[in-house]
C-alpha positions in Angstrom: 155.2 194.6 186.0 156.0 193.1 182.5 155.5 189.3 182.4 158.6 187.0 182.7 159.7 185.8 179.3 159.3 181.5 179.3 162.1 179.7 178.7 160.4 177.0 176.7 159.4 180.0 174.1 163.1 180.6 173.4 164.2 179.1 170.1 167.5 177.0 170.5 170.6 178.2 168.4 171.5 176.3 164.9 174.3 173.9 165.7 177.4 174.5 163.6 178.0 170.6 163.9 174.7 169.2 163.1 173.0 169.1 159.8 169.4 170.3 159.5 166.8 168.4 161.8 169.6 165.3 161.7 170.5 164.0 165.1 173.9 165.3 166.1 177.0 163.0 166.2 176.4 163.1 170.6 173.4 161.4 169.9 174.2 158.7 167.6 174.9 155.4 169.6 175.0 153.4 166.1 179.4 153.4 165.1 179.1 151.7 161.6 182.8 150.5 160.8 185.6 151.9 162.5 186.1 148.8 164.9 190.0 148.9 164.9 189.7 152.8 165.7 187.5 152.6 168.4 189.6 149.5 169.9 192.9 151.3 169.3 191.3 154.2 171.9 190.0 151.5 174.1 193.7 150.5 174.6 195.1 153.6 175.3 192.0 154.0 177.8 193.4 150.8 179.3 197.0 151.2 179.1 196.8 154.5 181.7 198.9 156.3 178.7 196.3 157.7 177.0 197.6 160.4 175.1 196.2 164.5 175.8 195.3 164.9 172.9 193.9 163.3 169.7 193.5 164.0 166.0 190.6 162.1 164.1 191.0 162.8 161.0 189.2 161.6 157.8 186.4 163.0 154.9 183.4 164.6 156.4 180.4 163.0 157.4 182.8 159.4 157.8 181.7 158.9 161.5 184.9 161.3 163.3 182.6 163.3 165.5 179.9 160.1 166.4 183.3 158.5 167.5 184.9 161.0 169.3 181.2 161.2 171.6 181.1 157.3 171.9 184.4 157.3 173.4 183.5 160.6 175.8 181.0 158.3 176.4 182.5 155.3 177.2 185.6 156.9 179.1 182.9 158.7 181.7 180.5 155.7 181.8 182.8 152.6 182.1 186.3 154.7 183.0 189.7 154.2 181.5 190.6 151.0 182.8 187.5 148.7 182.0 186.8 151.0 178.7 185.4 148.3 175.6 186.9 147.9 172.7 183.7 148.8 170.7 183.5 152.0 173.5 179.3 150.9 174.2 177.0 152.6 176.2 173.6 152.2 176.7 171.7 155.0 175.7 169.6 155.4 178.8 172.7 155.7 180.5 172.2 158.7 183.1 175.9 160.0 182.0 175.1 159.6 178.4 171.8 161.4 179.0 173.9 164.6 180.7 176.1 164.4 177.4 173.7 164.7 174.7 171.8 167.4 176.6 175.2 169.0 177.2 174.8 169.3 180.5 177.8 167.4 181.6 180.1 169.1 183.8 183.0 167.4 182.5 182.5 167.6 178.7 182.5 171.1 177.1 181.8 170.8 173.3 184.2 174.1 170.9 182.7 174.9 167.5 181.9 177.7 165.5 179.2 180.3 167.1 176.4 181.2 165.8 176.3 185.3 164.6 173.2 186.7 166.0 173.9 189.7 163.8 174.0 188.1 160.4 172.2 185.4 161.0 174.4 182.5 159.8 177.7 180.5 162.0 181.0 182.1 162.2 183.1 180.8 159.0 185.8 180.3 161.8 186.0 178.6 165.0 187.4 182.2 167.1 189.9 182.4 169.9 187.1 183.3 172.2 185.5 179.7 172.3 189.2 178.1 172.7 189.8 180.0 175.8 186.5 178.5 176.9 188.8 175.3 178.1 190.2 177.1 180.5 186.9 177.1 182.5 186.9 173.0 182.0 190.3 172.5 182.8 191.0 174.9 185.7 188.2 172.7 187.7 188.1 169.2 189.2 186.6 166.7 187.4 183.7 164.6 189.1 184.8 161.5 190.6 188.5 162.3 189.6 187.3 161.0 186.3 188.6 162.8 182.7 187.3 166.1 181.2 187.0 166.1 178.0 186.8 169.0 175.2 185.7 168.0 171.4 186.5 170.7 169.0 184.5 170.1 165.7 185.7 170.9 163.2 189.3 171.6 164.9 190.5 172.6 161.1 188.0 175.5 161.7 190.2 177.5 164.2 191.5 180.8 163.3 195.2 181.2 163.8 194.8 183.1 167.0 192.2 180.2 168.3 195.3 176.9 167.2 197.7 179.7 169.0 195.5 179.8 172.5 195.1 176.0 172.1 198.9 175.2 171.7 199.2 176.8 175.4 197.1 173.7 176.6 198.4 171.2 174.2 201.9 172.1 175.6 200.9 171.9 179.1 198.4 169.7 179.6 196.3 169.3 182.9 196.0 165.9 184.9 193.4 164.1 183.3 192.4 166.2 180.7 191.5 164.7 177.1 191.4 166.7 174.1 189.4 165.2 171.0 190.1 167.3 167.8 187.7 166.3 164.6 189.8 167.4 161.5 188.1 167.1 158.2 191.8 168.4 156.7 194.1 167.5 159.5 197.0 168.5 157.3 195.4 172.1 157.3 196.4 172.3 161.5 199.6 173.7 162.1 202.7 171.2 162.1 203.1 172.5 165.8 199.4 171.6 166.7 199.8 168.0 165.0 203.0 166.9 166.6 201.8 167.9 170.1 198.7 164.8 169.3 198.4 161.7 168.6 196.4 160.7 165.0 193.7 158.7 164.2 192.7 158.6 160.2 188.9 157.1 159.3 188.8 155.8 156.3 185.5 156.0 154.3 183.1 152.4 154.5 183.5 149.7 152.1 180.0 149.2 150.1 178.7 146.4 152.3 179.2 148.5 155.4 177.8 151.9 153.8 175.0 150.0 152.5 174.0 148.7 155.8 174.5 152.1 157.4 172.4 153.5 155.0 169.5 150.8 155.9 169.7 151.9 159.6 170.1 155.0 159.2 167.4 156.0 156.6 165.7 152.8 156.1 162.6 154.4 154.0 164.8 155.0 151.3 164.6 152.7 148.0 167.6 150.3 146.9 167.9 152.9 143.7 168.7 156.0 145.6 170.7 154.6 148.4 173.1 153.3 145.4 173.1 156.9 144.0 174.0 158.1 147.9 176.2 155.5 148.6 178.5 156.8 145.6 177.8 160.7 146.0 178.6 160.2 149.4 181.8 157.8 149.2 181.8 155.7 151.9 181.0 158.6 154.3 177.3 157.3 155.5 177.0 161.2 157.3 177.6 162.9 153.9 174.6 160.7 152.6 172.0 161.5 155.2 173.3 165.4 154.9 172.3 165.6 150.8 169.0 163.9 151.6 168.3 166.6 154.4 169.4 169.2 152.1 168.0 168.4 148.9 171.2 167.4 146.9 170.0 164.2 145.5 167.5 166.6 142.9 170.5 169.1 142.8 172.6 166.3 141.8 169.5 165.1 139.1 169.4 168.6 137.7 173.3 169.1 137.7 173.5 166.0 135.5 170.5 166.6 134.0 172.2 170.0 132.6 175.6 168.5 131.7 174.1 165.6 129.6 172.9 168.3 127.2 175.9 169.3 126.2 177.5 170.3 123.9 174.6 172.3 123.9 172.9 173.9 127.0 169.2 173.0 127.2 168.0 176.6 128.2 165.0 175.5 130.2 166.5 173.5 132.5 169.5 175.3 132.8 167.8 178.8 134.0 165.6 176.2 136.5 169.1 174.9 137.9 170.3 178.3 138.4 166.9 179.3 140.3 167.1 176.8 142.4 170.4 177.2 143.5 170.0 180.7 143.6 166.8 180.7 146.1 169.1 178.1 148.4 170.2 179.1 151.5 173.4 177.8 152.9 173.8 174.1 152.2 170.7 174.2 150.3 172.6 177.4 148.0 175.7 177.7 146.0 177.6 175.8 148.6 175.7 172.4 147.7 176.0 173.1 144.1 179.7 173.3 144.5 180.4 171.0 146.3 178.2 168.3 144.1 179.5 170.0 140.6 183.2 169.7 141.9 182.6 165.9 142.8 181.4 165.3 139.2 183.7 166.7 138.4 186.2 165.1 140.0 185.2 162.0 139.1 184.9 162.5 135.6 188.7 163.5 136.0 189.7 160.0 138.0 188.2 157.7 135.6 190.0 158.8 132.8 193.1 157.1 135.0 191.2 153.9 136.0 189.3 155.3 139.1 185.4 154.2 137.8 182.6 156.6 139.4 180.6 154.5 141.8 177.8 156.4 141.0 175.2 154.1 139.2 174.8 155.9 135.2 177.3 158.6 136.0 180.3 156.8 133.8 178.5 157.1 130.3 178.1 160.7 131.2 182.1 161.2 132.4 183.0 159.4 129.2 180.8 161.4 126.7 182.1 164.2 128.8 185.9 163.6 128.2 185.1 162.4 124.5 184.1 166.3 123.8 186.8 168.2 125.2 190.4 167.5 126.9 190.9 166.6 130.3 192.8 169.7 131.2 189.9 172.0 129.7 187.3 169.9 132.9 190.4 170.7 135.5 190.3 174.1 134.2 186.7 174.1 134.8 186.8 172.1 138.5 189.5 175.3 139.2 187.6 178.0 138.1 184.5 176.6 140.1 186.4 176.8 143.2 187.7 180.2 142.9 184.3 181.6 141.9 182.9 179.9 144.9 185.6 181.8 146.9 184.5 185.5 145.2 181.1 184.8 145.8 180.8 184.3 149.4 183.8 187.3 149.7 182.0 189.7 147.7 178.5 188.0 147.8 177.9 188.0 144.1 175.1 186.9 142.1 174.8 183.1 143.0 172.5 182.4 139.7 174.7 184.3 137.2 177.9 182.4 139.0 175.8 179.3 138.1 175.1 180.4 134.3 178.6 181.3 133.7 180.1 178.0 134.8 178.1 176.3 132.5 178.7 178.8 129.8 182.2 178.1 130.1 181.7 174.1 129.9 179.8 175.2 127.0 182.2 177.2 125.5 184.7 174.3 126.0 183.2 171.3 124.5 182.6 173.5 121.1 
């Protein structure tokens, strides 16, 4: 007889919602800003009118997730009617134990699968992990308490998985909370939106970021943290995700490249494009996007007042704009974006794309 397989020899599943070895939003007990958020669902916890369903909305990596677990948290710990304003729980707490092993019967977590077949997540949240909440829902809850679904990212859904969700947004069962964590919440369908009730994060002010970033990664120096603090925006979990990833040297050799110009400094150019082109995922052409396009952006803003808070990045935005127009770098920004698109649709050469936008800013600034 062939050996049983062991369970502890099973490799767990990448987690759509959770960035490299980062702890995941359910296991972050640390809330840095967002008091009046957390005390506005407090209140409605209290009032016994809390609303079905919920919106957080707000920039990635702001804290929407790590809020929406702290108050799934808080509602099944404490219940609705003695729930804190600042939604603590101690993190030895047997229930918040359960919930950050998933193992809660009352809290089922909806995001985007993982495809065995090509290896990577879904690039949409399908209709087959909505109608997952009908499982939760159709079930009593322990000690008559609330279930609770979190869909992250909810502006991840497919058309066909909003559509399935409408069906319990419209008819809600007793007791049942839905929390949905919208990067984009204008993205959801008007229908989806006026069936919840909103709640928009707003990115940190620098005195908060700065102490997030202390607790958070405390062994980095005062130098970089002010370089994350501005890449990042106020949004303390965009920070932590570009040191995980490696985007702080992207960033380096992004700028690095563009402060060459008007002509390209071939050597560090074709090492840009290696690297990006050996990345995988986040660490690939989706980084290098997504930090080019924020450079760009930037450089865009300050020429109406908006200064980079990036430490050294406004002498390179004003050179920048000094050798071409600013509707040549929007051209640019748009270009990027739509060659991102092709890429990942057609999966094209990921170092060429990263010569060729450069060529063009090359071609521009002459």
């Amino acid at each position: 007889m062939a050996p049983r397989p062991r369970t502890l020899d099973v490799e767990p599943l990448p987690e759509s919602d959770r960035v490299g070895d980062l702890p995941h939003p359910r296991d972050q007990f640390a809330l840095f800003g967002h008091e009046s958020e957390a005390a506005t669902l407090a209140a409605a916890a209290r009032s016994g009118r809390l609303a079905h369903a919920w919106i957080l909305g707000g920039p990635k990596g702001v804290g929407k997730a790590t809020l929406a677990w702290r108050f799934a948290r808080a509602l099944l710990v404490h219940g609705s009617a003695n729930c804190p304003d600042d939604l603590s729980v101690p993190s030895d707490h047997p229930v918040a134990r359960r919930i950050s092993a998933l193992a809660h019967p009352d809290v089922m977590l909806i995001r985007r699968p993982w495809d065995q077949d090509r290896k990577r997540h879904r690039t949409e949240l399908p209709i087959e992990e909505v109608r997952r909440l009908n499982g939760l829902f159709s079930r009593f809850a322990s000690d008559d308490g609330y279930r609770i679904a979190i869909i992250d990212a909810a502006d991840d859904m497919n058309r066909a998985a909003e559509n399935a969700l409408l069906k319990t947004l419209e008819e809600p069962p007793r007791r049942a909370l839905l929390l949905l964590v919208a990067h984009v919440p204008g993205a959801l369908l008007p229908t989806t939106r006026s069936r919840c009730r909103s709640l928009t994060l707003r990115p940190l002010d620098a005195p908060t970021m700065d102490r997030a970033l202390a607790t958070l990664a405390p062994g980095l120096d005062r130098d970089t943290s002010a370089v994350l603090a501005g890449l990042a925006e106020g949004c303390p979990g965009r920070a932590l995700e570009l040191v995980e990833v490696g985007g702080l040297e992207l960033y380096r050799g992004i700028t690095g490249v563009l402060a060459s110009l008007p002509r390209l400094q071939g050597e560090a150019l074709f090492a840009l494009a290696d690297k990006v082109a050996r990345g995988t995922g986040e660490r690939g052409l989706t980084l290098f996007v997504q930090i080019l396009s924020g450079v760009l952006q930037r450089l865009v803003r300050g020429a109406y007042g908006s200064p980079t808070q990036v430490p050294g990045e406004a002498q390179l935005a004003a050179r920048l704009r000094s050798l071409a127009p600013l509707e040549g770098w929007v051209g640019v920004w748009e270009n990027l974006q739509q060659k991102a698109i092709d890429a990942d649709a057609l999966n094209l050469d990921k170092k060429q794309l990263v010569l060729n936008t450069f060529f063009e800013m090359e071609a521009l600034v002459r």
